[in-house]
C-alpha positions in Angstrom: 45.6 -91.5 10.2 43.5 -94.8 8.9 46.5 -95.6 6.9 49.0 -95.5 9.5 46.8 -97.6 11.5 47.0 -100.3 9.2 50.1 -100.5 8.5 50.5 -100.9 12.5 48.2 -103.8 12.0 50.1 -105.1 9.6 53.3 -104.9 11.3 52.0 -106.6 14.2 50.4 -109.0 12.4 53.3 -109.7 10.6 55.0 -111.2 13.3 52.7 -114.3 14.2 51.3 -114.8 10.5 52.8 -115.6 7.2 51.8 -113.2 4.3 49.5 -115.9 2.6 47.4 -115.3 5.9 43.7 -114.8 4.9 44.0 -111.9 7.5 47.3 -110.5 5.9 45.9 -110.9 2.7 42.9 -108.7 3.6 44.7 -106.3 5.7 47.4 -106.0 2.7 44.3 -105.6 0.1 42.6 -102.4 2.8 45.7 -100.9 2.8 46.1 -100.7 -1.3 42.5 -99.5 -1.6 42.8 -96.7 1.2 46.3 -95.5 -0.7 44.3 -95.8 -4.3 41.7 -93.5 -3.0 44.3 -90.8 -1.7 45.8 -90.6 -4.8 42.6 -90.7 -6.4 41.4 -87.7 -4.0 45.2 -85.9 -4.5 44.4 -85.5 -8.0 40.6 -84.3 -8.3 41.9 -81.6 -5.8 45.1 -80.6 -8.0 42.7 -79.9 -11.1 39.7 -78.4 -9.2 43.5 -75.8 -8.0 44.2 -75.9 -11.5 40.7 -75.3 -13.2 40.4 -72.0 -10.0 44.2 -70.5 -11.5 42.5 -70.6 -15.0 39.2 -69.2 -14.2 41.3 -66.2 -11.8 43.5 -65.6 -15.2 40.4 -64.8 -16.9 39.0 -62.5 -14.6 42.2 -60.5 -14.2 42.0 -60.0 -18.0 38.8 -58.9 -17.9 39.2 -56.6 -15.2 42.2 -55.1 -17.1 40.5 -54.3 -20.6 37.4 -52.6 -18.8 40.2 -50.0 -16.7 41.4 -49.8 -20.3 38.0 -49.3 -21.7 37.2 -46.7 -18.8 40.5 -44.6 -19.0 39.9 -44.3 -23.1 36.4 -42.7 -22.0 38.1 -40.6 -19.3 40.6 -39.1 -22.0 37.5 -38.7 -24.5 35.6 -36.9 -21.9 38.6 -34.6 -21.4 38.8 -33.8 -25.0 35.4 -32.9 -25.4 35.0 -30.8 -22.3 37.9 -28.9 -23.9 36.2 -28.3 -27.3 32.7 -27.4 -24.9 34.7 -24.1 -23.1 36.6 -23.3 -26.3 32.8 -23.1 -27.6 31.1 -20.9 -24.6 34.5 -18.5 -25.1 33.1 -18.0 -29.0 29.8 -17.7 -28.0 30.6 -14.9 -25.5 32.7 -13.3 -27.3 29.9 -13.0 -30.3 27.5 -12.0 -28.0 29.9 -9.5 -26.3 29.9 -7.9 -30.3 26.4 -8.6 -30.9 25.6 -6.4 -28.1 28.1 -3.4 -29.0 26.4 -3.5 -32.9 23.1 -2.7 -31.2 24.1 0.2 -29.1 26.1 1.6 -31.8 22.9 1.2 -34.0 20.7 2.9 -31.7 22.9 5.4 -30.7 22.8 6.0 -34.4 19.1 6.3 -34.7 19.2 8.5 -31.9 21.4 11.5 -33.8 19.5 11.4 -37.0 16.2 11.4 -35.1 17.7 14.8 -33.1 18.9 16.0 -36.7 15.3 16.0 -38.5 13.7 18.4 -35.7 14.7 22.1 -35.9 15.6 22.8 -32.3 13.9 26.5 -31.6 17.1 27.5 -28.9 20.5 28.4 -29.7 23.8 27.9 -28.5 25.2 29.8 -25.2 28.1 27.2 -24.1 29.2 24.5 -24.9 28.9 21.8 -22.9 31.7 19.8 -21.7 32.0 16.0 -20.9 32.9 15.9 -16.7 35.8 13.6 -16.4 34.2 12.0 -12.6 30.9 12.1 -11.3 30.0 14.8 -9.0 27.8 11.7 -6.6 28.0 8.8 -5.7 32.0 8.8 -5.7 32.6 5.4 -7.2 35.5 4.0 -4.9 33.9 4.7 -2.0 30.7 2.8 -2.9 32.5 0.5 -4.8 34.6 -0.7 -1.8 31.1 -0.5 0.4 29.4 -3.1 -1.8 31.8 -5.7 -2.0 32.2 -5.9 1.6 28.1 -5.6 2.2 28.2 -8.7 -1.0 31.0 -10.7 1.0 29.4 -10.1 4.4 25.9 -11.1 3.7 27.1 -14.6 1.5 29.4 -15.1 4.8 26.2 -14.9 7.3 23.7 -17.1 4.5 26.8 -19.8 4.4 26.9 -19.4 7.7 23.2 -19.4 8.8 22.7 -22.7 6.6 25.5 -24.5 7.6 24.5 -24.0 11.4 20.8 -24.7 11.3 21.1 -27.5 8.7 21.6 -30.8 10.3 21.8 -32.3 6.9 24.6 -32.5 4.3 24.6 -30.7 1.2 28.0 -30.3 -0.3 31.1 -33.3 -0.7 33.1 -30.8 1.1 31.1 -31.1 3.9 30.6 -35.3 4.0 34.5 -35.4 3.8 35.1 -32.4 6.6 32.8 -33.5 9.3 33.1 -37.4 8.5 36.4 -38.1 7.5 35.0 -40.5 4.6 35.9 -40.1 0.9 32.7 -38.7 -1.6 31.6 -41.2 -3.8 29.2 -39.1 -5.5 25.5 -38.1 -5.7 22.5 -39.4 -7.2 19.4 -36.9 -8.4 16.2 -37.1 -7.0 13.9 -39.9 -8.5 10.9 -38.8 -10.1 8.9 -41.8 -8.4 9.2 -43.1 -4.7 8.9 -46.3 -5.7 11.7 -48.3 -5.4 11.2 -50.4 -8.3 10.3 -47.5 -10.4 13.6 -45.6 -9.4 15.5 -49.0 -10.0 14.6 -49.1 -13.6 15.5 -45.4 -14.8 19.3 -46.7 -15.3 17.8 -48.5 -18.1 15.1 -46.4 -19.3 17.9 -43.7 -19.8 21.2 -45.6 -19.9 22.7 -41.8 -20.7 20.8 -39.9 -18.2 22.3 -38.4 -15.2 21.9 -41.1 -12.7 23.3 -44.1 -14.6 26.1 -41.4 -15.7 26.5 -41.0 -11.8 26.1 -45.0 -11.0 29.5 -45.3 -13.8 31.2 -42.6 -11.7 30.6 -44.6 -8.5 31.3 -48.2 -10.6 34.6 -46.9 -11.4 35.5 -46.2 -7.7 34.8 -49.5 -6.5 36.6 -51.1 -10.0 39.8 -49.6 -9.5 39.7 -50.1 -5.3 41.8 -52.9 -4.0 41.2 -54.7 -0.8 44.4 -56.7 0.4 46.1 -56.2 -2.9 43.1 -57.8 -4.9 40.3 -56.0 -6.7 36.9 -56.1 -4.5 34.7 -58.3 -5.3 31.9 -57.0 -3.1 30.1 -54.2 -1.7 27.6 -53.3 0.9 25.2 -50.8 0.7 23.9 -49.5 3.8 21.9 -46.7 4.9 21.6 -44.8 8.2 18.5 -44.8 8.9 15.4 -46.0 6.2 13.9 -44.0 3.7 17.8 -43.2 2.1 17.4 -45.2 -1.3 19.7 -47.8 -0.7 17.5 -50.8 -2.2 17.1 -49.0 -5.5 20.9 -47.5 -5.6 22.4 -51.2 -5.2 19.8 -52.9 -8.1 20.6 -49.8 -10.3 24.2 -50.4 -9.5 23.9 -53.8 -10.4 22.1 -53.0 -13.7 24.7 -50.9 -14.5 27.7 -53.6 -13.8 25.2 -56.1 -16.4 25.0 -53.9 -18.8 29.4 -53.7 -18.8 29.3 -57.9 -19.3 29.6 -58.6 -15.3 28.2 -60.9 -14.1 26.7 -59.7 -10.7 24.2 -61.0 -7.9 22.5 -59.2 -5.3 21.7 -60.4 -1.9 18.7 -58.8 -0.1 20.3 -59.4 3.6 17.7 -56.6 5.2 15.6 -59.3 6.7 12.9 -56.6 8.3 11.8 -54.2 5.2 13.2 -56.6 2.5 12.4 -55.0 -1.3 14.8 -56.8 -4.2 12.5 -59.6 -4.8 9.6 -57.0 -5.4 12.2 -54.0 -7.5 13.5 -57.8 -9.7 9.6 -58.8 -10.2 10.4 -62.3 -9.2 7.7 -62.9 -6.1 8.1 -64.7 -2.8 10.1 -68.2 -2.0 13.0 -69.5 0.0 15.9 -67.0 0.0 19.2 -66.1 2.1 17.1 -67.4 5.5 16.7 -71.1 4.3 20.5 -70.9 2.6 21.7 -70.4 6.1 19.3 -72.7 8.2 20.4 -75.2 5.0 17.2 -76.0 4.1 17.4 -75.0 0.6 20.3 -75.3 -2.1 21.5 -72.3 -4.1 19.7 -73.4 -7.0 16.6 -72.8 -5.4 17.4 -69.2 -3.8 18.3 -67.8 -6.5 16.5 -66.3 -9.4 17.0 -63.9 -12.1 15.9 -60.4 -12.3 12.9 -59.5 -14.8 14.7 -56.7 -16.5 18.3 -57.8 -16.8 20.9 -60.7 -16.4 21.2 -59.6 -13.3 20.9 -62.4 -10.6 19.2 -61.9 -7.4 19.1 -63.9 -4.0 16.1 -62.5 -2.1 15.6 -63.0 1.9 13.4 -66.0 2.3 11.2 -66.5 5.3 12.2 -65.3 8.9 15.6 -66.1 11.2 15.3 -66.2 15.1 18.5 -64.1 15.3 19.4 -62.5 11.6 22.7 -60.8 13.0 24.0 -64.4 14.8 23.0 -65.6 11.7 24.7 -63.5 9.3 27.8 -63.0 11.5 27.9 -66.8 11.2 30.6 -69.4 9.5 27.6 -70.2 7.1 27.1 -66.9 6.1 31.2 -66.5 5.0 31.3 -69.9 3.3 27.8 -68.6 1.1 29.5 -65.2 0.4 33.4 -67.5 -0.6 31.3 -70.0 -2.4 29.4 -67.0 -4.7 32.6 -65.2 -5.2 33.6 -67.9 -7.5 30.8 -67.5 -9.5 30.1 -64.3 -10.0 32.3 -61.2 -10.7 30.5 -59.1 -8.2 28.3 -59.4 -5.2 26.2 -56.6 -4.1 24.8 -56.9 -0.6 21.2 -55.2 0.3 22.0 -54.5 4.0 18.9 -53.4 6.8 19.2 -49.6 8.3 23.0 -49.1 10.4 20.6 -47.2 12.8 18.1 -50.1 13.4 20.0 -53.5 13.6 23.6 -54.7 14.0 23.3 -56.5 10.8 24.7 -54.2 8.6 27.7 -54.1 11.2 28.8 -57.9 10.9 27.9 -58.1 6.9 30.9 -55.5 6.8 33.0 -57.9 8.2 32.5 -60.1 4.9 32.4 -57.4 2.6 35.5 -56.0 1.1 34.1 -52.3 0.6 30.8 -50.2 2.7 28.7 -48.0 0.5 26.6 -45.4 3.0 23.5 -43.8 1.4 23.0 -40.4 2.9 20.0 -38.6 2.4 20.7 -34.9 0.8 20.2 -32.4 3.6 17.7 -35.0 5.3 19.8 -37.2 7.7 21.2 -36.2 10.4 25.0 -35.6 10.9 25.1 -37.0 14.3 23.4 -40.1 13.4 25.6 -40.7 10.2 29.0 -39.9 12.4 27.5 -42.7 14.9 27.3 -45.1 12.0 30.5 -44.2 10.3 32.4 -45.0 14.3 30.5 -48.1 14.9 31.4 -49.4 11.0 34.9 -48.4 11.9 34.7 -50.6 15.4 33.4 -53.6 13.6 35.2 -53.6 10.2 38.7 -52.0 9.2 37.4 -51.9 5.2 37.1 -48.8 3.3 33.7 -47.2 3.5 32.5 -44.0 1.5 29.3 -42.2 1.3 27.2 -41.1 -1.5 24.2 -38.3 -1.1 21.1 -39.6 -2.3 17.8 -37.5 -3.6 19.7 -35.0 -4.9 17.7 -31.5 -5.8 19.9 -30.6 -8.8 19.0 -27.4 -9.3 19.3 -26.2 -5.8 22.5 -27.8 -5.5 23.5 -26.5 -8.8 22.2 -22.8 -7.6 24.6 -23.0 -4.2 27.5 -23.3 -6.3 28.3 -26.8 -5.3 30.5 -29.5 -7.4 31.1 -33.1 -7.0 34.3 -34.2 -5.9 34.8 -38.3 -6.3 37.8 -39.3 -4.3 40.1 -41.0 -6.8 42.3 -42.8 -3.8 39.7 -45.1 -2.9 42.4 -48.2 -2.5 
């Protein structure tokens, strides 16, 4: 627009002065400056374009030998689940002849035992072997005990299921809510959050950073409008459901795979990152927003990995405005081009709106559910008002998991494999 404007002054200057015209001279001099400094500007924004397709092509092939890296596990895992049941079919097939040996042996001991003592009686009849038993008929009782076996598991699945506001099973998360099953994650041996945090790298081949790798799989094959996801929220009903610790073990787990991921601690009213990273108080998401501190300054480096953490900061007036805001998308944009993945720390669904409008700007929803603690009710109201506020894909995962209870009710973990 400045541009045009002077060559309109020029025009109509051009008409009552000649060219040598100090004014002219300086109008024609303006004019070549403001066109050098569009080309100038023209330029630095066709190789900042250029330097963004580069740094996309590398991420693509990054993202492309880990699925390549994960489905090579997948088919090792196959083939060595195969060889395990081709194993416990030897095993009880030895111990099946084991156990015949032994009867045969002691049935054996029993007739020379009878043969060394002279039995004072003799023969009347013989006896002969009765082909059925004379009580209890067998097909009678037979028939009786499977339906007495059947009906009383019908009335215990029953009487749990009904007096149980909890869930316990995936079949039951994706029956009543609709929402894939992401997966479940055993009971800490600590309540403390940083404590629970670090077992991912005290036992990188225990069972819950095995389960944090079934999840991490899920959300590395999901695509949000065609793209991979590039971040995730983790949110929780109600507190007390483990989400704090679930996201920073997540994000151990994506470190210890190359990624490079941050964490945002956006639960302004109980927030815990900065204490589970080790890396104290300071200025955090709040003054990023309010703009009164630079990104270098919020964010810090957890104590126990390369993962990076932005921790909450001091106080905002209105955390959901805030977080809802312009500022807040530009903060999440600007972070997605520097790290791989962004894990978001979100406050109780069930206690602020937060978590509702930080699903807006995340491409996928993680709900921590409490095993057979939270209540169905509360989790359906949840699920509907993420469903009002966002149209991304959310799943759940069931959290302080009693293994061998859930083992003992027969249940098994079902991931969803079309989380798209």
């Amino acid at each position: 627009a400045r541009e045009v404007e002077l060559k309109a002054q020029i025009s109509e200057m051009s008409t009552s002065l000649l060219p040598q015209h100090p004014r002219m001279v300086t109008a024609q001099a303006n004019l070549r400056d403001m066109q050098s400094e569009i080309e100038s500007e023209i330029t630095k924004i066709l190789q900042a374009l250029e330097n963004e397709a580069q740094v996309a092509a590398a991420r693509v092939a990054s993202l492309r030998r880990n699925v390549s890296r994960l489905k090579s596990k997948l088919g090792r895992m196959n083939k060595e689940e195969v060889t395990l049941r081709a194993f416990e079919r030897d095993a009880a097939a030895n111990r099946t002849l084991l156990e015949s040996f032994l009867t045969r042996h002691e049935e054996a001991l029993a007739r020379m035992q009878a043969d060394t003592q002279a039995a004072n009686a003799r023969i009347l009849s013989k006896a002969h072997t009765p082909l059925s038993p004379s009580f209890p008929r067998k097909t009678p009782m037979l028939i009786l005990t499977i339906l007495g076996a059947v009906t009383l598991s019908l009335m215990v699945a029953f009487v749990i299921e009904v007096f149980s506001s909890g869930f316990r099973t995936a079949d039951q998360v994706e029956r009543i809510t609709g929402m894939p099953f992401l997966g479940l994650l055993p009971k800490s041996r600590s309540s403390n959050p940083a404590t629970a945090a670090a077992e991912v790298l005290h036992a990188p081949n225990g069972l819950l950073a095995e389960s944090l790798r079934g999840l991490l799989g899920h959300i590395l094959l999901a695509q949000v409008d065609g793209r991979p996801a590039k971040s995730l929220l983790v949110a929780s009903s109600v507190p007390g459901e483990e989400k704090s610790p679930v996201a920073m073990g997540l994000a151990r787990i994506m470190a210890m795979g190359g990624y490079q991921v941050l964490v945002i601690d956006a639960d302004m009213r109980r927030p815990v990152q900065s204490y589970i990273a080790g890396i104290g108080t300071g200025p955090g998401l709040a003054e990023l927003l309010s703009g009164r501190a630079e990104f270098m300054q919020t964010i810090h480096q957890d104590t126990a990995s390369t993962v990076h953490v932005l921790q909450t900061g001091g106080q905002l007036g209105n955390s959901t405005a805030a977080l809802g805001s312009e500022r807040m998308a530009w903060i999440m944009d600007t972070l997605g081009k520097r790290y791989d993945f962004i894990i978001v720390d979100s406050p109780a669904m069930s206690t602020a709106a937060d978590g509702q409008v930080l699903a807006r700007i995340c491409d996928l929803t993680l709900l921590a559910v409490r095993w057979g603690v939270t209540d169905r009710k509360v989790v359906q109201r949840v699920l509907k008002t993420l469903a009002s506020g966002s149209g991304r894909r959310a799943g759940i995962m069931l959290t302080g998991v009693d293994m061998k209870r859930y083992r003992k009710r027969g249940a098994q973990t079902v991931l969803d494999p079309n989380l798209r």
